[in-house]
HTML snippet that shows the backbone in 3Dmol.js (N, CA, C, O; Angstrom):
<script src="https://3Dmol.org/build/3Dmol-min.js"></script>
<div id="view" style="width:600px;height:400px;position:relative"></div>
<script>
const pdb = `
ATOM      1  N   UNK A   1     -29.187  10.901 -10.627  1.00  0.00           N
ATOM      2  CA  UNK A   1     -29.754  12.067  -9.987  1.00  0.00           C
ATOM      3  C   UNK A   1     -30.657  12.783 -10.974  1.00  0.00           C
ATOM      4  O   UNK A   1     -30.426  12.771 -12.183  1.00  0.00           O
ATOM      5  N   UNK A   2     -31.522  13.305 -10.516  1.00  0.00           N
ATOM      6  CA  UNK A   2     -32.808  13.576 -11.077  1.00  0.00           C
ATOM      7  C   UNK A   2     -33.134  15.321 -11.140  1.00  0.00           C
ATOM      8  O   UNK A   2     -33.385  16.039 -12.107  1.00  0.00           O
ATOM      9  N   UNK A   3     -33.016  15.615  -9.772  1.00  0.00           N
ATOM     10  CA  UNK A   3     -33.229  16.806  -9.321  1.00  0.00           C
ATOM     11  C   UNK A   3     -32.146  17.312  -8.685  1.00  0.00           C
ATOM     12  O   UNK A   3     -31.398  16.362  -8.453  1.00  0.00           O
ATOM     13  N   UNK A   4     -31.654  18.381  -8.262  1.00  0.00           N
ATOM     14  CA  UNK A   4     -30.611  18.979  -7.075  1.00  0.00           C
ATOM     15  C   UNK A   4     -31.426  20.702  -6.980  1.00  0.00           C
ATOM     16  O   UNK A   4     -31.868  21.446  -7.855  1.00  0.00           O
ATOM     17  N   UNK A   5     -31.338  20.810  -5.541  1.00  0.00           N
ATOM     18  CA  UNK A   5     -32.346  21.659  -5.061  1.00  0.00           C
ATOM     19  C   UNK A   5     -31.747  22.204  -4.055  1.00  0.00           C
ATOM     20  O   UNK A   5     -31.426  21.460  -3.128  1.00  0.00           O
ATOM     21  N   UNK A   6     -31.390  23.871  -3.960  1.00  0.00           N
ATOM     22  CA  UNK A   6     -30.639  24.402  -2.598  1.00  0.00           C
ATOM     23  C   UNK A   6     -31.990  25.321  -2.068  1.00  0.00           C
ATOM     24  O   UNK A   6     -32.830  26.066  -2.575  1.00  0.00           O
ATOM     25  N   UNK A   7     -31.694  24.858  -0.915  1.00  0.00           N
ATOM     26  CA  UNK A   7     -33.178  26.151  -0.311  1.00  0.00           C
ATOM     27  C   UNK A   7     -32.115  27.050   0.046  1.00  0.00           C
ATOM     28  O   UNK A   7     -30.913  26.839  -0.115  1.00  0.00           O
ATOM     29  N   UNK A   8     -32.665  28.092   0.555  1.00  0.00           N
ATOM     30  CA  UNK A   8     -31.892  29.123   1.369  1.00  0.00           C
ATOM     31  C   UNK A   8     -32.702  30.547   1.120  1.00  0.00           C
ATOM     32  O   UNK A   8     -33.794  30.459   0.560  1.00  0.00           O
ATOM     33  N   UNK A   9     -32.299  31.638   1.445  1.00  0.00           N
ATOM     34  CA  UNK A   9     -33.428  33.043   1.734  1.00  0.00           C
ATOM     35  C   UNK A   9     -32.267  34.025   0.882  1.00  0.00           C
ATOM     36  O   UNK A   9     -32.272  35.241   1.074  1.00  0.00           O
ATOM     37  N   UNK A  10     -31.374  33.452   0.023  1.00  0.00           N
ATOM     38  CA  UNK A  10     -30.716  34.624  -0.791  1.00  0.00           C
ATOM     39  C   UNK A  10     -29.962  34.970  -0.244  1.00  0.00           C
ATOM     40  O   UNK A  10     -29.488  35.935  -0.843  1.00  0.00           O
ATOM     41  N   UNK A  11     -29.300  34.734   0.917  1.00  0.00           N
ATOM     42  CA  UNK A  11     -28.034  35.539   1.350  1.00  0.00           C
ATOM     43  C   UNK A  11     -27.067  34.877   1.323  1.00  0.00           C
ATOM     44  O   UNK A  11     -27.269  33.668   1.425  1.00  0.00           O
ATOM     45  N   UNK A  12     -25.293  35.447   1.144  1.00  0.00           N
ATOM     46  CA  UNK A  12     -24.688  35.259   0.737  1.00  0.00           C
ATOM     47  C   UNK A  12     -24.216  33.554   1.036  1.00  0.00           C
ATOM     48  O   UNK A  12     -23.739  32.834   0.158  1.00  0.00           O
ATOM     49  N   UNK A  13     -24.391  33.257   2.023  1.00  0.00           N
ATOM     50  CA  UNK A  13     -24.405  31.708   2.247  1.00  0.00           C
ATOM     51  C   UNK A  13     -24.841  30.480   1.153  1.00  0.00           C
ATOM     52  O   UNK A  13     -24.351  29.432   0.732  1.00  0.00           O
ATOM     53  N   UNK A  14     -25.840  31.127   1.001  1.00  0.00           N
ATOM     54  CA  UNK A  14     -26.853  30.588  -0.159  1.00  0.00           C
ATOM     55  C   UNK A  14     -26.769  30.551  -1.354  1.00  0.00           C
ATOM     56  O   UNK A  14     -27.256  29.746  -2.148  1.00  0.00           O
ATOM     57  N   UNK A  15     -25.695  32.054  -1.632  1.00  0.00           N
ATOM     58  CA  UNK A  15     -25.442  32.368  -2.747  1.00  0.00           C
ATOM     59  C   UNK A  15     -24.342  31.485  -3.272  1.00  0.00           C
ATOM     60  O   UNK A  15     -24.348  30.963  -4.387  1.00  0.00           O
ATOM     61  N   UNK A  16     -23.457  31.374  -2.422  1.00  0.00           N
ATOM     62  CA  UNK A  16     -22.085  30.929  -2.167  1.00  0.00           C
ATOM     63  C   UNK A  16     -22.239  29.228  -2.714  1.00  0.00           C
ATOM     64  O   UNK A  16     -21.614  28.585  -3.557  1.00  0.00           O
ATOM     65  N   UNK A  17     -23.280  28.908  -1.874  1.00  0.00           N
ATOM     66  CA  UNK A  17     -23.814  27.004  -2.082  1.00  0.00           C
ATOM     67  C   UNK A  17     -23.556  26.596  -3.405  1.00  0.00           C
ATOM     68  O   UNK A  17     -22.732  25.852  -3.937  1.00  0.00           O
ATOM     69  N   UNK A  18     -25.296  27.891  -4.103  1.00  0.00           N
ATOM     70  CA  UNK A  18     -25.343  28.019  -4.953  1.00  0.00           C
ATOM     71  C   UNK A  18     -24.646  27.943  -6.374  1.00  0.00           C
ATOM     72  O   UNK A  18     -24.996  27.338  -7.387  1.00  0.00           O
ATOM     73  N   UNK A  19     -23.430  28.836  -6.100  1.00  0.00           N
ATOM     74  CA  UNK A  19     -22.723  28.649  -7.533  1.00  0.00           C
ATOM     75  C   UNK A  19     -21.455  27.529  -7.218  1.00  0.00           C
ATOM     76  O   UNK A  19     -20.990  26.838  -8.125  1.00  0.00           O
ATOM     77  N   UNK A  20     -20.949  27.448  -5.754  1.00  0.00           N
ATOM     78  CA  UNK A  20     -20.181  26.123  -5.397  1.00  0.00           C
ATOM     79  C   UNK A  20     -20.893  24.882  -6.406  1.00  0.00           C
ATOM     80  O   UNK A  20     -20.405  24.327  -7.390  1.00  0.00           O
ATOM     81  N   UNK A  21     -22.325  24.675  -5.706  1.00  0.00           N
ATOM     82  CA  UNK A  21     -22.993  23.400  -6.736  1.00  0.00           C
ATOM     83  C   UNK A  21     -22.994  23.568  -7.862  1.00  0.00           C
ATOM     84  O   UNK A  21     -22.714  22.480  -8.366  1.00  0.00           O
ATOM     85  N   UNK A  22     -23.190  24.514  -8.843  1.00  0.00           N
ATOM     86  CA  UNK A  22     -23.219  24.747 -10.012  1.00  0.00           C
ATOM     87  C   UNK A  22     -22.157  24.426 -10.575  1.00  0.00           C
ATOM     88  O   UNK A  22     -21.981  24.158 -11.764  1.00  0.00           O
ATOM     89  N   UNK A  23     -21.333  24.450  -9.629  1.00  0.00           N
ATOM     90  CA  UNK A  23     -19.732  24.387 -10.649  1.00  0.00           C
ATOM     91  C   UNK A  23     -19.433  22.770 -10.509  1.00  0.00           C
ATOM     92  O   UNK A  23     -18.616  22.212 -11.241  1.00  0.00           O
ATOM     93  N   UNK A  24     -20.082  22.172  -9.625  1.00  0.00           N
ATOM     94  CA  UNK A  24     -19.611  20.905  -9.171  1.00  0.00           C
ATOM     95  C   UNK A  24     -20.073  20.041 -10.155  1.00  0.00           C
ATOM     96  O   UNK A  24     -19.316  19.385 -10.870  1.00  0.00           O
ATOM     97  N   UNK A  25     -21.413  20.010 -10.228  1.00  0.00           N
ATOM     98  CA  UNK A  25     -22.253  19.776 -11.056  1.00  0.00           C
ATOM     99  C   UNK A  25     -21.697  19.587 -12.397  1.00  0.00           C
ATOM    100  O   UNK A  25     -21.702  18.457 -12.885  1.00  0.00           O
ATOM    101  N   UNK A  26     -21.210  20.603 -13.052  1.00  0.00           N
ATOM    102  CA  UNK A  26     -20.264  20.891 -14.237  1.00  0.00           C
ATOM    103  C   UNK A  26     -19.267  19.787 -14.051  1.00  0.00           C
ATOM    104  O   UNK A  26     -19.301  18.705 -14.637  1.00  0.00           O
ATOM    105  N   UNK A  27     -18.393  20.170 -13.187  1.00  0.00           N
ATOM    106  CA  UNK A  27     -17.108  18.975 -13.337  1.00  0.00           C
ATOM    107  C   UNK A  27     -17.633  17.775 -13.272  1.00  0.00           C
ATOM    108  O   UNK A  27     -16.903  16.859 -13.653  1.00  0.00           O
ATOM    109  N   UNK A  28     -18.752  17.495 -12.879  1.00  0.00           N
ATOM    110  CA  UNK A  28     -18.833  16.177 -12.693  1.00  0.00           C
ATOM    111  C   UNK A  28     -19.720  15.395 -14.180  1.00  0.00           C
ATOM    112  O   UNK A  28     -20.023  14.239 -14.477  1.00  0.00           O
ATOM    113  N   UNK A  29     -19.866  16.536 -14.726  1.00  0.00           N
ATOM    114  CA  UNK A  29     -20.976  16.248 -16.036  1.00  0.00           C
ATOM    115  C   UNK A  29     -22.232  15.538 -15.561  1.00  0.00           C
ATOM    116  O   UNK A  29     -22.688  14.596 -16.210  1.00  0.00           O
ATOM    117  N   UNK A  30     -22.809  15.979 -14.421  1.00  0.00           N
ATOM    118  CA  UNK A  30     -24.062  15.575 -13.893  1.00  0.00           C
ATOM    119  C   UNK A  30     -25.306  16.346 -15.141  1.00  0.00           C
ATOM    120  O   UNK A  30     -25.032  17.321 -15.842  1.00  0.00           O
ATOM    121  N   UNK A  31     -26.597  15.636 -15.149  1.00  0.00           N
ATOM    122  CA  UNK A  31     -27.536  16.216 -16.373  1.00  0.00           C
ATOM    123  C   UNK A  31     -28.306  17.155 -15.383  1.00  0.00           C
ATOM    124  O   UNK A  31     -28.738  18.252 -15.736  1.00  0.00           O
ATOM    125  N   UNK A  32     -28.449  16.640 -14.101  1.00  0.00           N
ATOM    126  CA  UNK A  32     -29.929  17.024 -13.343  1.00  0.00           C
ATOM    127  C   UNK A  32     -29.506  18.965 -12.875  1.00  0.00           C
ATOM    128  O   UNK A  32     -28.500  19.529 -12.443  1.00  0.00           O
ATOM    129  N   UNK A  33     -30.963  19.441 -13.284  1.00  0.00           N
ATOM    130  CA  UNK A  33     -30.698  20.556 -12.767  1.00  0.00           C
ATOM    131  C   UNK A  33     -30.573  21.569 -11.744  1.00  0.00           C
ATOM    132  O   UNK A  33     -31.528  21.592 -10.968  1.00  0.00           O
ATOM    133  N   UNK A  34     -29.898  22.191 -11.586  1.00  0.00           N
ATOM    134  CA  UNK A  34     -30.168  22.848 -10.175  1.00  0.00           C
ATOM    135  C   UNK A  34     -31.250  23.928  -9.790  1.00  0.00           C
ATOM    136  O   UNK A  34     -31.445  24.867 -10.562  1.00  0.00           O
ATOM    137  N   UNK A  35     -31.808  23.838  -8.862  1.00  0.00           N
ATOM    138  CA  UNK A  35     -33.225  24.923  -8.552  1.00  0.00           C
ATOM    139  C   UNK A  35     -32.502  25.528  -7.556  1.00  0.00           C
ATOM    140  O   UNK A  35     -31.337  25.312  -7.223  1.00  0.00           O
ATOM    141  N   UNK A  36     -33.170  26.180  -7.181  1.00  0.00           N
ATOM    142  CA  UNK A  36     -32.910  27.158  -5.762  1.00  0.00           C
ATOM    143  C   UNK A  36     -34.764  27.415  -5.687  1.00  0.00           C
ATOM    144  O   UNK A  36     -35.802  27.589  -6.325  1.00  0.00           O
ATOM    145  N   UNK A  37     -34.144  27.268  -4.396  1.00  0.00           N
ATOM    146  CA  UNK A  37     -35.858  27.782  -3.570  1.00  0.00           C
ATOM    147  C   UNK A  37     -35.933  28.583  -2.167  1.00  0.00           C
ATOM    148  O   UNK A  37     -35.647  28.171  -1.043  1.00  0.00           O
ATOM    149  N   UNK A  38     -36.382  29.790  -2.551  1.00  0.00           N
ATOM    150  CA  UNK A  38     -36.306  30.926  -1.200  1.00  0.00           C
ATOM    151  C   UNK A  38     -37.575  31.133  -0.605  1.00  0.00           C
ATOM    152  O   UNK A  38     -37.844  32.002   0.225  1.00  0.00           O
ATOM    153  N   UNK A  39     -38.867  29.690  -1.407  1.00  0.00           N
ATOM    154  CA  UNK A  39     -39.677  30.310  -0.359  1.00  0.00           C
ATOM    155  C   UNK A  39     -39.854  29.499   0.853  1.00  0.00           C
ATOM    156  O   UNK A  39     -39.706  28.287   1.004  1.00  0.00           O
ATOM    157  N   UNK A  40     -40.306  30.695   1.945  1.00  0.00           N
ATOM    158  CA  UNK A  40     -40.389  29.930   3.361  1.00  0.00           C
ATOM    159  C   UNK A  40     -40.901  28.804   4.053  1.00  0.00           C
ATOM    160  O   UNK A  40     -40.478  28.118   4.983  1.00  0.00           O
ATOM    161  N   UNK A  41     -42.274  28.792   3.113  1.00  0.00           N
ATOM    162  CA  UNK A  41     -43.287  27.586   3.338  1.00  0.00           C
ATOM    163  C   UNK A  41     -42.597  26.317   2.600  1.00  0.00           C
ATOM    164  O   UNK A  41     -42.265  25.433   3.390  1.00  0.00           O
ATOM    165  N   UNK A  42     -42.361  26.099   1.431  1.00  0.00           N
ATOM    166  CA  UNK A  42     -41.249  25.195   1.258  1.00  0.00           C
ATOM    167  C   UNK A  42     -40.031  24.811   2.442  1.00  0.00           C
ATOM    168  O   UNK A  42     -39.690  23.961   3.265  1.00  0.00           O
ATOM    169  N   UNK A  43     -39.676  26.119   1.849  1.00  0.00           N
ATOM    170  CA  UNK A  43     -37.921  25.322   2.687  1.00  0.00           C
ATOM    171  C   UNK A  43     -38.811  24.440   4.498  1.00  0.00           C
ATOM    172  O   UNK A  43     -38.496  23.285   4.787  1.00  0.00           O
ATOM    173  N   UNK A  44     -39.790  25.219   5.378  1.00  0.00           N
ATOM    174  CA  UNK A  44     -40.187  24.654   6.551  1.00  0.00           C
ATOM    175  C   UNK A  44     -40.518  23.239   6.213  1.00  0.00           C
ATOM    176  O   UNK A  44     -40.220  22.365   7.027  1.00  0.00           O
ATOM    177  N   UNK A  45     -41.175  22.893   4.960  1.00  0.00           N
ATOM    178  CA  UNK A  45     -41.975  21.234   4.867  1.00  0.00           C
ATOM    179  C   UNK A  45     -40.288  20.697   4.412  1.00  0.00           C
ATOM    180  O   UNK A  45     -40.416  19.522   4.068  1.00  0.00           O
ATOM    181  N   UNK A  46     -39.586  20.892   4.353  1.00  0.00           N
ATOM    182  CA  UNK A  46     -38.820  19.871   2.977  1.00  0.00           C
ATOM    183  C   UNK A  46     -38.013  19.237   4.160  1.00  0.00           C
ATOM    184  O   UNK A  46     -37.079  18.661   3.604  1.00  0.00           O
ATOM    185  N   UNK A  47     -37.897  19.046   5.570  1.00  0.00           N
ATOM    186  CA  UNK A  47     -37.189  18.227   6.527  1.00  0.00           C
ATOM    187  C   UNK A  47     -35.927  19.078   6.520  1.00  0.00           C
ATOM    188  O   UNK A  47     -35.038  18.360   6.977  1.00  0.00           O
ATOM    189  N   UNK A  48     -35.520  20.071   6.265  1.00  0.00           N
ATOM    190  CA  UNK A  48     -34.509  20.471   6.653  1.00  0.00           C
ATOM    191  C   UNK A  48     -34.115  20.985   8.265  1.00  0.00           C
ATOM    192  O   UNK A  48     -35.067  21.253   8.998  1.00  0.00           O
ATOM    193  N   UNK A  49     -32.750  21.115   8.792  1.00  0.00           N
ATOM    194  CA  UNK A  49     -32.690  21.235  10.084  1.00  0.00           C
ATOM    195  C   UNK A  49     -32.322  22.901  10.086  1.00  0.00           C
ATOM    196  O   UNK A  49     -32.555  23.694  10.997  1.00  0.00           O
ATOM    197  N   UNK A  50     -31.800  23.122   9.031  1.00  0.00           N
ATOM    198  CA  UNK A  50     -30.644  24.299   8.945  1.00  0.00           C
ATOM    199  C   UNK A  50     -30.772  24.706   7.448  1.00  0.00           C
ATOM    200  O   UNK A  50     -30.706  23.821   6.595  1.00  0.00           O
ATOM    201  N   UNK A  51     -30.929  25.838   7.138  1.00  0.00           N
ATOM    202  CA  UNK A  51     -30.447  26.365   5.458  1.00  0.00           C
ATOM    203  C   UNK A  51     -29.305  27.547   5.586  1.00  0.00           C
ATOM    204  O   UNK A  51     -29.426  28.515   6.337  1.00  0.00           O
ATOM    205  N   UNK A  52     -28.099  27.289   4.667  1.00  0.00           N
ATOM    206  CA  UNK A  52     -28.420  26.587   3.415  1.00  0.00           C
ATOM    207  C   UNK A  52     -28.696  24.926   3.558  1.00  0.00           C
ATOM    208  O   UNK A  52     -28.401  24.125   4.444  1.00  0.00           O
ATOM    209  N   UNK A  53     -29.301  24.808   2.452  1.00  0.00           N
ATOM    210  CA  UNK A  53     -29.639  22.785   2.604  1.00  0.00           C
ATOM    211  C   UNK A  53     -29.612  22.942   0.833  1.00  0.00           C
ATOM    212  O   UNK A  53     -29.908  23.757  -0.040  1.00  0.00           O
ATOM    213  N   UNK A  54     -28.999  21.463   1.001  1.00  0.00           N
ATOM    214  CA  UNK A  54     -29.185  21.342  -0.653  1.00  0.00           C
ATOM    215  C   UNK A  54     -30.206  19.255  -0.494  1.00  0.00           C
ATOM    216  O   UNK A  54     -29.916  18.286   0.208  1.00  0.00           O
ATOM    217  N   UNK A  55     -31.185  19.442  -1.392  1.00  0.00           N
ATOM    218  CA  UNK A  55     -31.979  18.463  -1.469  1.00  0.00           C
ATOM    219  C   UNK A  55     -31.482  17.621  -2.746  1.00  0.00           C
ATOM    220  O   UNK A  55     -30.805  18.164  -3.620  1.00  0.00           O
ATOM    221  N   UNK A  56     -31.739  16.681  -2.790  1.00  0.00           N
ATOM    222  CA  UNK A  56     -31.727  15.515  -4.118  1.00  0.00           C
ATOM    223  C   UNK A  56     -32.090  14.520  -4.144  1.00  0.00           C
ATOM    224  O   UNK A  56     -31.887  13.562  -3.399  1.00  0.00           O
ATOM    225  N   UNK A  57     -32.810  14.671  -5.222  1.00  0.00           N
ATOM    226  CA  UNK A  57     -33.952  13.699  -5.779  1.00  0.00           C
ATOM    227  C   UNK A  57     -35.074  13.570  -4.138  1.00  0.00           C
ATOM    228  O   UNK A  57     -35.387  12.455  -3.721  1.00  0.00           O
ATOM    229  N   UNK A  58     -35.453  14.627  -3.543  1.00  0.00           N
ATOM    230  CA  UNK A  58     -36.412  14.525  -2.376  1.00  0.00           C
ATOM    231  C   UNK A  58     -35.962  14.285  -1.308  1.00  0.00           C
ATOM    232  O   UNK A  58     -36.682  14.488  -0.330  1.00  0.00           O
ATOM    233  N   UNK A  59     -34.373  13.679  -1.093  1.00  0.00           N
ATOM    234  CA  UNK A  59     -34.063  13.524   0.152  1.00  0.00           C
ATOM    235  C   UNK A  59     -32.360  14.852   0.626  1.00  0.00           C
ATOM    236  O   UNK A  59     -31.377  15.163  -0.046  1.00  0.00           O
ATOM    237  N   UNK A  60     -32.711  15.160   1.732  1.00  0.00           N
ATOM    238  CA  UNK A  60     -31.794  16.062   2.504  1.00  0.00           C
ATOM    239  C   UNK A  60     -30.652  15.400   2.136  1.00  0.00           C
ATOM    240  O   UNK A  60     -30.684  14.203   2.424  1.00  0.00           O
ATOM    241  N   UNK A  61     -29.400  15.879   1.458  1.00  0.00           N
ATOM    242  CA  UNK A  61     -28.181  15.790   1.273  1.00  0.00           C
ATOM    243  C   UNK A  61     -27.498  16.477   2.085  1.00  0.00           C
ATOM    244  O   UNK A  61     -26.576  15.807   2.550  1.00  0.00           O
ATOM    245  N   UNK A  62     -27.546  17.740   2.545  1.00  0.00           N
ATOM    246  CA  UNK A  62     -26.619  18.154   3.225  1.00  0.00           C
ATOM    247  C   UNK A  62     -27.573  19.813   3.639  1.00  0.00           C
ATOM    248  O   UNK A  62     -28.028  20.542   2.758  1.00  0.00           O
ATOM    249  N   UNK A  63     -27.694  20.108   5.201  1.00  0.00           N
ATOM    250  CA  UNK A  63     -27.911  21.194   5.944  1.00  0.00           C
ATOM    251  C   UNK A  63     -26.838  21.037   7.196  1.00  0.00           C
ATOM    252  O   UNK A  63     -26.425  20.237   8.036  1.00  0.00           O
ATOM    253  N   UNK A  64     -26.653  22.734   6.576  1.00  0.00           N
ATOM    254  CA  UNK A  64     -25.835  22.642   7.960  1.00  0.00           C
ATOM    255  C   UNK A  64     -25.393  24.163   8.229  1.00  0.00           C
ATOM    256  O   UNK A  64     -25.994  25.069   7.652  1.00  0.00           O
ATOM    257  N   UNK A  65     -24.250  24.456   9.184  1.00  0.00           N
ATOM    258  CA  UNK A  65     -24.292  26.021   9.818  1.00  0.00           C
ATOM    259  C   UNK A  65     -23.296  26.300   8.630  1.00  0.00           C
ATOM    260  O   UNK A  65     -23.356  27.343   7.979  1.00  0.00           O
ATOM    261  N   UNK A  66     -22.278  25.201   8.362  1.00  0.00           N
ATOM    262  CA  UNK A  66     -20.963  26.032   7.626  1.00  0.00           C
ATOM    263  C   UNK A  66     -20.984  25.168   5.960  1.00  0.00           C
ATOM    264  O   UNK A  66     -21.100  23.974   5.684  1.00  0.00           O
ATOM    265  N   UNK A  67     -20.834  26.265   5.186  1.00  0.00           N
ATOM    266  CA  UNK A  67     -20.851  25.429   4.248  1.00  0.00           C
ATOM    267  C   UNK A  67     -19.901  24.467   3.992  1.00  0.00           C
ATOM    268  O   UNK A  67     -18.916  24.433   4.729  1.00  0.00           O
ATOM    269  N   UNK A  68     -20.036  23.450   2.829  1.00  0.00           N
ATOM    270  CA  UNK A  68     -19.095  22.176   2.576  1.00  0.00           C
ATOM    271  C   UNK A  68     -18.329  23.271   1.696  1.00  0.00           C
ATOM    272  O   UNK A  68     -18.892  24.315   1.368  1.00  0.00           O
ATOM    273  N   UNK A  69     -17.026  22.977   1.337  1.00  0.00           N
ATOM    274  CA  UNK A  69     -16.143  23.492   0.279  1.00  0.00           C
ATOM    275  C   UNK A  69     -16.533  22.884  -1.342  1.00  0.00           C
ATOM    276  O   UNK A  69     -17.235  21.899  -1.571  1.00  0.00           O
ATOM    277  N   UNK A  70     -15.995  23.600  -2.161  1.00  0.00           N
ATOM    278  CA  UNK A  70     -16.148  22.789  -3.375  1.00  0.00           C
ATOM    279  C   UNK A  70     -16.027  21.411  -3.759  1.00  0.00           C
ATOM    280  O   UNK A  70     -16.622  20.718  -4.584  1.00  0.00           O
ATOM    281  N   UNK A  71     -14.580  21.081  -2.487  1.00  0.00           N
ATOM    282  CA  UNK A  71     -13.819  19.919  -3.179  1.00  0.00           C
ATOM    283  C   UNK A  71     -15.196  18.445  -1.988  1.00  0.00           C
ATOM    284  O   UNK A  71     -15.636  17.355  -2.355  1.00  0.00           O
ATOM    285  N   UNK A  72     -15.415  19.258  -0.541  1.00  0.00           N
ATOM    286  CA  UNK A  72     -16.563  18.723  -0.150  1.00  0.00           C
ATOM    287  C   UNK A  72     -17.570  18.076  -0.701  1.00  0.00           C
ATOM    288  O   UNK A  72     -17.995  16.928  -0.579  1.00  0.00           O
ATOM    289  N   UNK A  73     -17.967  19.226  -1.488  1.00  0.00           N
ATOM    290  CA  UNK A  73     -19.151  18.624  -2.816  1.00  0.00           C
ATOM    291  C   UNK A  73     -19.204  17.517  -3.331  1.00  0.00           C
ATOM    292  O   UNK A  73     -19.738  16.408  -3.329  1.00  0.00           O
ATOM    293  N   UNK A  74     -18.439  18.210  -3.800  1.00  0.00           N
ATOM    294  CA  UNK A  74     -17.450  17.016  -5.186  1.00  0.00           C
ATOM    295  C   UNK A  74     -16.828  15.433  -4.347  1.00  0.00           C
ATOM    296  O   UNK A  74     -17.012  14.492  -5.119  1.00  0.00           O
ATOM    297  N   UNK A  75     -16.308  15.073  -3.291  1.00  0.00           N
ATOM    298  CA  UNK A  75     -16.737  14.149  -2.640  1.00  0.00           C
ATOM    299  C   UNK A  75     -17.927  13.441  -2.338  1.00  0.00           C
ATOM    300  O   UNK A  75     -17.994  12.219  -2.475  1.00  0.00           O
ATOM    301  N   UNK A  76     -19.073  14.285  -1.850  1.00  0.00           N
ATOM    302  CA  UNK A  76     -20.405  13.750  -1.707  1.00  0.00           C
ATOM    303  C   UNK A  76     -21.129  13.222  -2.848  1.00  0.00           C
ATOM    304  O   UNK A  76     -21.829  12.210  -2.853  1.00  0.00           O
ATOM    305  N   UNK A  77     -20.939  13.852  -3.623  1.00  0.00           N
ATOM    306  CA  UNK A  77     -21.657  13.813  -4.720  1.00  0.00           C
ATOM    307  C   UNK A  77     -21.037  12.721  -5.731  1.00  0.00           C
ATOM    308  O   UNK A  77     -21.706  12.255  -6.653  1.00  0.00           O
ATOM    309  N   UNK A  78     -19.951  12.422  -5.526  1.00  0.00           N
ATOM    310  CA  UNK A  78     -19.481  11.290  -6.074  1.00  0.00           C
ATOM    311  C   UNK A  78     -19.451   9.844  -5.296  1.00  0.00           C
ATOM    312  O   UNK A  78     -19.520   8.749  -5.855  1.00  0.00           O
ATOM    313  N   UNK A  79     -19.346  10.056  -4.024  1.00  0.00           N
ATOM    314  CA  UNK A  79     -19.999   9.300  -3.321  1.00  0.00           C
ATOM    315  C   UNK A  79     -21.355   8.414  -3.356  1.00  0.00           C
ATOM    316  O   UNK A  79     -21.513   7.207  -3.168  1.00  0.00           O
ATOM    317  N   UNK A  80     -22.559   9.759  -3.760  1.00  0.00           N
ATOM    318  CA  UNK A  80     -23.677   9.568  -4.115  1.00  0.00           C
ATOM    319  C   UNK A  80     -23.828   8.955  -5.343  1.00  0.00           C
ATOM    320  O   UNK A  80     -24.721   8.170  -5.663  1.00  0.00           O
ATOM    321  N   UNK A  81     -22.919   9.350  -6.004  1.00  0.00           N
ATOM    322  CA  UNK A  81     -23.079   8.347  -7.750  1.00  0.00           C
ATOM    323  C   UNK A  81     -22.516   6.980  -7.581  1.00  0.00           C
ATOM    324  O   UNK A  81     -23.146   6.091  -8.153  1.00  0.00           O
ATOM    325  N   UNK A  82     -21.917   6.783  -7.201  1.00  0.00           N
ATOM    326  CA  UNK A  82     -20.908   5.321  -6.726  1.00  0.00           C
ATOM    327  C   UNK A  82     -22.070   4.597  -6.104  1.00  0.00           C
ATOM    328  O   UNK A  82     -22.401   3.519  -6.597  1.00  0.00           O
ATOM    329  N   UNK A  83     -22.734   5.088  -5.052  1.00  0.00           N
ATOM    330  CA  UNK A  83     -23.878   4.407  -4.628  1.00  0.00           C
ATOM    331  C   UNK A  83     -25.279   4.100  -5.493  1.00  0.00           C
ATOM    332  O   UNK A  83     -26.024   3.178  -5.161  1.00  0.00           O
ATOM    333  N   UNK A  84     -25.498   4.774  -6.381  1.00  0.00           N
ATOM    334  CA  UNK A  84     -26.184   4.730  -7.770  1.00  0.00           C
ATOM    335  C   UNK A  84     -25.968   3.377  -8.572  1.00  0.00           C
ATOM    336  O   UNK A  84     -26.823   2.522  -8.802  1.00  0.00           O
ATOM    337  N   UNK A  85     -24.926   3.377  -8.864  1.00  0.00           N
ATOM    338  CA  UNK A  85     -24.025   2.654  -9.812  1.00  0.00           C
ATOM    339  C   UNK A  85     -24.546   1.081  -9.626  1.00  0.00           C
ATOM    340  O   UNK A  85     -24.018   0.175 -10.270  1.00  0.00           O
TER     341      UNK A  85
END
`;
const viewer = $3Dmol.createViewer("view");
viewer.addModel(pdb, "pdb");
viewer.setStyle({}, {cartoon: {color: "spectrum"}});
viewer.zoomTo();
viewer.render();
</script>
């Protein structure tokens, strides 16, 4: 993983994603960094259906109404490395 990227408009949803991934990220000793992006014209081009959305490496990982939990994350995202591998 290269990139990890949460869109969202700053509210607490977003916020919430936000430091959820950050922490995941950590446990998992991933290198790639996390962005956040609140602007509008972005988040509309990037294929998302729903924000919060978190992007990686250019493709939609996960949008949706409710967020994933930590331990959620941390499934996907190891998921996603296994498929790497």
């Amino acid at each position: 993983m290269n990139k990890i990227t949460v869109l969202g408009l700053g509210n607490s949803r977003h916020r919430q994603l936000f430091r959820q991934l950050e922490d995941v990220v950590r446990e998992l000793d991933l290198t790639a960094p996390v962005e956040q992006v609140m602007d509008v014209e972005t988040i509309l081009g990037s294929g998302v259906s729903s924000i919060p959305a978190i992007i990686v490496d250019g493709k939609v990982f996960f949008d949706g109404k409710t967020n994933p939990t930590r331990a959620e994350l941390r499934r996907l995202f190891m998921s996603a490395l296994a498929l790497t591998e």
